[in-house]
N, C-alpha and C positions, 0 to 999 in steps of 0.2 A: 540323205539329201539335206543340206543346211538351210533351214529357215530362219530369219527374223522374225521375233517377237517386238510385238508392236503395243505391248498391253498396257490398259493406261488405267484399270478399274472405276473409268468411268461409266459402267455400262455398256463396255463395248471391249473384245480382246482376238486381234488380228493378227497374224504372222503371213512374213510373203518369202520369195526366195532369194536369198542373199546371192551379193558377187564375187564368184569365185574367183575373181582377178584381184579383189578387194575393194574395186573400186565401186561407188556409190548407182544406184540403180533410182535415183528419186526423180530423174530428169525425163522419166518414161510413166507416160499415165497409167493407172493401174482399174484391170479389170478387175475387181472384189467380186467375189464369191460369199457369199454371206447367207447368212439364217439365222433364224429366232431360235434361242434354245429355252426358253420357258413356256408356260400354260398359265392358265389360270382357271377357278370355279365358282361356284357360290363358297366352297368350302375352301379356300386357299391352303389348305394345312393337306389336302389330300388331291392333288392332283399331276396324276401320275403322267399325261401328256405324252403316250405313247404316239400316236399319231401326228401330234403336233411338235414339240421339240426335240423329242429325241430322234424320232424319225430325219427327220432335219437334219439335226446334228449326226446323225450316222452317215447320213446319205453324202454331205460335205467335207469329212473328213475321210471316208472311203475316196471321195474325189482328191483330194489333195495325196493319199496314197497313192492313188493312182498313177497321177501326171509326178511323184517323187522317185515313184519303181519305174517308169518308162522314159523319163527323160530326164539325162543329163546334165550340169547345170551349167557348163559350157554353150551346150544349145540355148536355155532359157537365157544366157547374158545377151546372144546375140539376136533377140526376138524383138520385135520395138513395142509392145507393152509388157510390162512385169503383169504376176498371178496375184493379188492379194485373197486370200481366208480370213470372212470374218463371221464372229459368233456374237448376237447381242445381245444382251439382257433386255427385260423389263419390254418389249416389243407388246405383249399385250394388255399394256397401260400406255399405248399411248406412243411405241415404237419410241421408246426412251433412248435404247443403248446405240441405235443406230442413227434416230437423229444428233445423237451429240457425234458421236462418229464423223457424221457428214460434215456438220456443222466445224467441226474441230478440223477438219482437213482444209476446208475452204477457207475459215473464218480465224479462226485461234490464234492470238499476238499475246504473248508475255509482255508485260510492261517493261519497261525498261528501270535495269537494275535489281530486277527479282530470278533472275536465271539463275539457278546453283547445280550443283552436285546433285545427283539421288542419294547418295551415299555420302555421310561427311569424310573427309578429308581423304578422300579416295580419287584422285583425276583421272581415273580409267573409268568411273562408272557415268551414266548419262547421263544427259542435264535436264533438270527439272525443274519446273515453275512454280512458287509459292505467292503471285497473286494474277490472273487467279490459278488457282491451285492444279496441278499438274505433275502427279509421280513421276513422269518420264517424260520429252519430249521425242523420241523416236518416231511416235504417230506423224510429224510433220514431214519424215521423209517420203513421205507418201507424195505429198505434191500436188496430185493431180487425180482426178475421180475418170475412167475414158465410159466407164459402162457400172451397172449393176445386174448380175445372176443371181438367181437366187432362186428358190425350192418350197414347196408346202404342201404337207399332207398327202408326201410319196406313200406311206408302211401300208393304207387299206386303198388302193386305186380302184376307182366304179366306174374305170372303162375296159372294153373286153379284149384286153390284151393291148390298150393306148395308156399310153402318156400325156399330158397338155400343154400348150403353148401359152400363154399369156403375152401379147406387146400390142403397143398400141399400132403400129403401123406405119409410123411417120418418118421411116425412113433411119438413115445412120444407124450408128453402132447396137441401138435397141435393133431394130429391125434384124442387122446383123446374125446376132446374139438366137432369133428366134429359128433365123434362115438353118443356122448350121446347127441348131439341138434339129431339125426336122431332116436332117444328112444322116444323125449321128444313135440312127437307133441301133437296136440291140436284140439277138435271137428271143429276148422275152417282150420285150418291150417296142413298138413305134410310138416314136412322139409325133404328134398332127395338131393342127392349130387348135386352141380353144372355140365354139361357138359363142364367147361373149364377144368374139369379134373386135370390132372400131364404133364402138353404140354410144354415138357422143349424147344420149341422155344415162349413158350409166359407165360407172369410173371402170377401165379395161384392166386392172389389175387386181387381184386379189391381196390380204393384208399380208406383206410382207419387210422386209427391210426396203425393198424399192421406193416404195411408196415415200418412205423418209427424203432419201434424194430428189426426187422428183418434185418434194415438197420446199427442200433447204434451197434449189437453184431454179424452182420456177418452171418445172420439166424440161429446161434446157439439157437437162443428161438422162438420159434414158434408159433403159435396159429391160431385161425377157426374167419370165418367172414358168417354172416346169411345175406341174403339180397334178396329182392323183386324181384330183375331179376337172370338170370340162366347163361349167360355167365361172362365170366371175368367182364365186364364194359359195363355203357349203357351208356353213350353220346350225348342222340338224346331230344332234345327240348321236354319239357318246363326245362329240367335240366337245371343246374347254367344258368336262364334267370329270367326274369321280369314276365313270364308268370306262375312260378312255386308256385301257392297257391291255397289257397281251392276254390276260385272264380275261379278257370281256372280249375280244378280237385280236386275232392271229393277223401279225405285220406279216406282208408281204415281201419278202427278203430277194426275189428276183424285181420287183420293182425296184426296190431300194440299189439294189446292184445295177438296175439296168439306168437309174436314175442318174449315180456316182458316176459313169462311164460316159454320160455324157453331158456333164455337166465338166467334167475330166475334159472330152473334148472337146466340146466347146471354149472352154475358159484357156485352151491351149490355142485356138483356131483364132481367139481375139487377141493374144497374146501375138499370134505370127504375121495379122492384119496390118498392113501398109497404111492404111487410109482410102484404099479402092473398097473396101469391103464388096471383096468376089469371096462369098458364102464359099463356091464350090471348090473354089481352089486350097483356102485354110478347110474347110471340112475334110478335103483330100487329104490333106497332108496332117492333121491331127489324128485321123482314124489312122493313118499307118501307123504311126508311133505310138499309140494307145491302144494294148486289146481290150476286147469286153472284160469284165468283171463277172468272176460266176456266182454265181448265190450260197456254193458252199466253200467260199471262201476262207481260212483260216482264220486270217483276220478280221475278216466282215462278220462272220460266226462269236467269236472271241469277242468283240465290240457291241454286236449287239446284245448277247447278253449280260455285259457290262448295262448296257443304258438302259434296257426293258427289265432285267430280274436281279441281277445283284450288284447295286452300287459298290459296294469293298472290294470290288476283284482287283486285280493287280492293274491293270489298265487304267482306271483313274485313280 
């Protein structure tokens, strides 16, 4: 399946799915799919972030396998939003990679007269901004932000056999986004709403890349977050610590699959959405096109022990 790379080494590195027609797909807002892929500790040199970025990042790119092995990209041209994937750096300082992300899709103008080449003397390669500074400008085909999905702390879940919701409630495309992950479970996994609720004395999201958006445009755009615990935020050790990897706790790899599958669905479900957002009817038709995801996956097998126990394998 062809993707676009969107990578700009700002703290932030996205790919969506190109058009097979060849013609441009920027004119259609995009659902982002996104996650933090760092940790952090008291000891920064050793923080192995099992739970927290890698889990993430497995769970997101199983998803992106997913919706590349089930659906064609003939279908995905004639959907009316594009899929984007993104990974962001530095989110636990402060959601760095994600708010420049946001910031750069909405905000970002090259001066004028400073647009070049990436490559010198190359006019096939993309054009790039040297003030301010800008490797690539591809990020701009993006266009338009419709939602944010996004994931945390799927690999150790401490609910008995759930998933969780996070959205504030307010209707549109967030709402959406929560309606059809609660469609889109899986023989291991239900997802069901969070108990933090709509508690306008406590913020309804846990830290994720959402949070950046909702921060960049004022919560004018919204979106749903799935995650392993039930309340707003969990806090309690072995998170952002030394102690946080597979030797100290065993990731749960049918969550993670069952997490991928429907986040898969979902992000297909917003992709096929008109503007009615009828939950039932994209949830319909994204589960047909997508099966579950099993836990002894090849690939998912293969990947995760790429990101839990041996960095050098052939995968990254």
């Amino acid at each position: 399946r062809k993707l676009q790379n969107n990578n700009n080494n700002n703290g932030y590195y996205s790919a969506s799915s190109a058009s097979s027609s060849g013609l441009s797909n920027s004119y259609k807002p995009a659902v982002v799919v996104g996650t933090s892929i760092d940790s952090t500790s008291m000891f920064h040199d050793m923080v192995p972030g099992a739970n927290e970025g890698a889990s993430n990042t497995l769970t997101v790119i199983m998803a992106a396998y997913l919706i590349g092995k089930s659906v064609d990209d003939a279908t995905l041209d004639k959907l009316n939003n594009r899929i984007v994937f993104g990974f962001f750096e530095g989110e636990a300082y402060g959601y760095l990679g994600s708010r420049k992300f946001v910031y750069d899709i909405l905000n970002f103008q090259c001066k004028d007269g400073y647009k070049v080449r990436s490559v010198a003397k190359d006019s096939n390669s993309d054009m790039a901004c040297i003030n301010p500074m800008r490797p690539n400008l591809r990020f701009k085909d993006l266009n338009s932000i419709a939602a944010f999905l996004t994931v945390d702390q799927i690999g150790v879940p401490t609910g008995d056999g759930n998933l969780f919701v996070h959205n504030s409630g307010q209707g549109g495309m967030g709402t959406f986004l929560a309606n059809v992950m609660k469609y889109s479970g899986t023989s291991y996994f239900t997802p069901t709403s969070s108990a933090a609720g709509n508690n306008a004395d406590q913020y309804p999201y846990p830290p994720t890349p959402l949070n950046s958006l909702l921060s960049v445009t004022g919560g004018n755009i919204d979106g749903a977050v799935l995650t392993g615990y039930d309340y707003v935020f969990t806090k309690r050790p072995p998170y952002q610590s030394h102690l946080n990897w597979v030797q100290n706790q065993n990731m749960n790899l049918k969550a993670i699959a069952s997490a991928a599958t429907i986040l898969a669905r979902t992000a297909l479900a917003a992709a096929y959405d008109d503007g009615s957002y009828d939950y039932e009817t994209a949830a319909y038709y994204a589960k047909n096109l997508i099966s579950e995801l099993s836990y002894d996956n090849e690939v998912l097998l293969e990947l995760a022990n790429c990101l839990y126990v041996d960095g050098n394998c052939k995968m990254l």
